[in-house]
C-alpha positions in Angstrom: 13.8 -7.9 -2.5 12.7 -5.7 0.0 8.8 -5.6 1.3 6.9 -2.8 3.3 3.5 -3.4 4.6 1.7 -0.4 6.6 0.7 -2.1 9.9 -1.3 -1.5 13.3 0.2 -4.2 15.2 0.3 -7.2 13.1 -2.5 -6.1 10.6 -2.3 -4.1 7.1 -3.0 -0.7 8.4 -7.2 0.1 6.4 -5.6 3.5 5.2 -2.0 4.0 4.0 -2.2 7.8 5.0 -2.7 6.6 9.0 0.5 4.4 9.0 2.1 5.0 11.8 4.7 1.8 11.5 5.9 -0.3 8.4 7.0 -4.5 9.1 9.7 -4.5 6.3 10.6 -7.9 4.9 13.9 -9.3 3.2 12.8 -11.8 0.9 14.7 -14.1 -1.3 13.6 -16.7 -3.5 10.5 -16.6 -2.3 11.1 -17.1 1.4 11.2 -14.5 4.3 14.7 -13.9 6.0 13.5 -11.2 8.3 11.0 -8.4 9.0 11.2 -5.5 10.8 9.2 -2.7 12.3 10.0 0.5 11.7 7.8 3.2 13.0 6.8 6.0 10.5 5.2 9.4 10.3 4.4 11.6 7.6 0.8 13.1 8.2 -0.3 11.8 4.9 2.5 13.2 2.7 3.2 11.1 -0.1 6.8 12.5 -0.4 7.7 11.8 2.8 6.2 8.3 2.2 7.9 7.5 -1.1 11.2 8.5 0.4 10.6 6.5 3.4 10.1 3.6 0.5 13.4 4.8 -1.2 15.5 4.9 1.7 14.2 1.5 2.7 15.4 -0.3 -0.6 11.6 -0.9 -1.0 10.6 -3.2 -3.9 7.4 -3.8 -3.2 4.2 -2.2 -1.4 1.1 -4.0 0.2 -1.0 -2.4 1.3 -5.0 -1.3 2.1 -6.3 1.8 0.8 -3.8 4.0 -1.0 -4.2 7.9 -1.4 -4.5 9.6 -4.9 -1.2 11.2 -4.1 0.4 8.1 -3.4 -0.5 6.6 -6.3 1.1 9.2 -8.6 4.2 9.8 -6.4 4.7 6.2 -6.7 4.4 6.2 -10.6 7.7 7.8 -11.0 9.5 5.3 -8.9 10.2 1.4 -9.5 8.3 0.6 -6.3 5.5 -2.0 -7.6 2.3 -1.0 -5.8 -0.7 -3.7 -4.4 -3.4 -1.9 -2.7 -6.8 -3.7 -1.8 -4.5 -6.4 0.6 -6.5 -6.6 4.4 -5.6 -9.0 7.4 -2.7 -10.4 8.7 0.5 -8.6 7.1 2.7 -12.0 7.1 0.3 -14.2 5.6 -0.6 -11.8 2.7 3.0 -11.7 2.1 3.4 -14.9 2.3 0.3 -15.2 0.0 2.5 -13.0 -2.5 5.1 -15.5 -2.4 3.1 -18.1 -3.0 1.5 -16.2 -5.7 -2.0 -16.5 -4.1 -2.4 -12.9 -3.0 -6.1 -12.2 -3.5 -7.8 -8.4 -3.0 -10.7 -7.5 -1.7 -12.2 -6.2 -5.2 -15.1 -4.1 -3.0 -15.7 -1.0 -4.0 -12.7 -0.5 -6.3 -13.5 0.0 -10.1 -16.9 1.6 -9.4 -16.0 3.7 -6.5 -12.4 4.3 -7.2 -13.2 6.2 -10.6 -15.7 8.1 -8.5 -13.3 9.0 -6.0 -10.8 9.7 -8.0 -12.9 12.6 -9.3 -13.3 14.1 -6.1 -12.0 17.4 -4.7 -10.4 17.9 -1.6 -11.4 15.3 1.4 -13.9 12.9 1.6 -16.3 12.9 4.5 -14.2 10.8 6.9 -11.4 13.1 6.6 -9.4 11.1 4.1 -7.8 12.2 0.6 -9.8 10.3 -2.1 -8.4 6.4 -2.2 -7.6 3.7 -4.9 -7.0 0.3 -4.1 -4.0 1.1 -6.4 -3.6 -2.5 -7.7 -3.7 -2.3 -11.6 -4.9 -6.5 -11.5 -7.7 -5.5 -8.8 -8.4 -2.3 -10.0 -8.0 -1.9 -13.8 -6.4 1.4 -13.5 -4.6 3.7 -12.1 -6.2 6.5 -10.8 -5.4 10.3 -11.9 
């Protein structure tokens, strides 16, 4: 199984849409046989970031704050989202092995219904954001 986590250096990137590199781990059996880092730019476009996914063999995303966008676009593939994740990108994968990957539950149900109702940007120049994990989140956003 293939993992991708959107980092700045070797933390989970705060906002999916400013990814500018992805460490993308082969897993097996629970254990890590390698990561890479791949560099990545799509200005926010969740197409170019779901074939990014694709073209990696992507089974899995962790990752912080997730787009709207991204969240649907992902919907159609077989790429399992967890949004919410923070910190250091190999020990939350290795807290997914280990099945102890926690989220950071702030903010999400309340504000990500909210959010999801916006229009256009939010003040800080993001798209409206989910933590996109169904167990952290409750939903999915629309």
């Amino acid at each position: 199984m293939k993992i991708a986590v959107p980092c700045e250096g070797s933390l989970i990137c705060p906002h999916l849409s400013d990814a500018k590199e992805f460490l993308l781990y082969d897993v097996m059996d629970d254990e890590i046989l390698s990561r890479e880092a791949v560099p990545f730019d799509a200005d926010g476009n969740a197409a170019s970031l779901v074939d990014f996914l694709k073209e990696n063999k992507t089974a899995l995303l962790i990752c912080g704050s997730v787009p709207v966008s991204v969240v649907i676009a992902l919907q159609q593939t077989n790429i399992q989202l967890l949004g919410g994740a923070g910190g250091n990108a190999d020990d939350r994968v290795n807290d997914f092995l280990g099945g102890t990957l926690h989220f950071d539950r702030s903010g999400s149900c309340a504000s990500c219904s909210s959010a999801c109702n916006l229009q256009g940007k939010m003040s800080d120049g993001h798209e409206p954001e989910c933590d996109g994990n169904i167990s952290a989140c409750g939903h999915w956003c629309h």
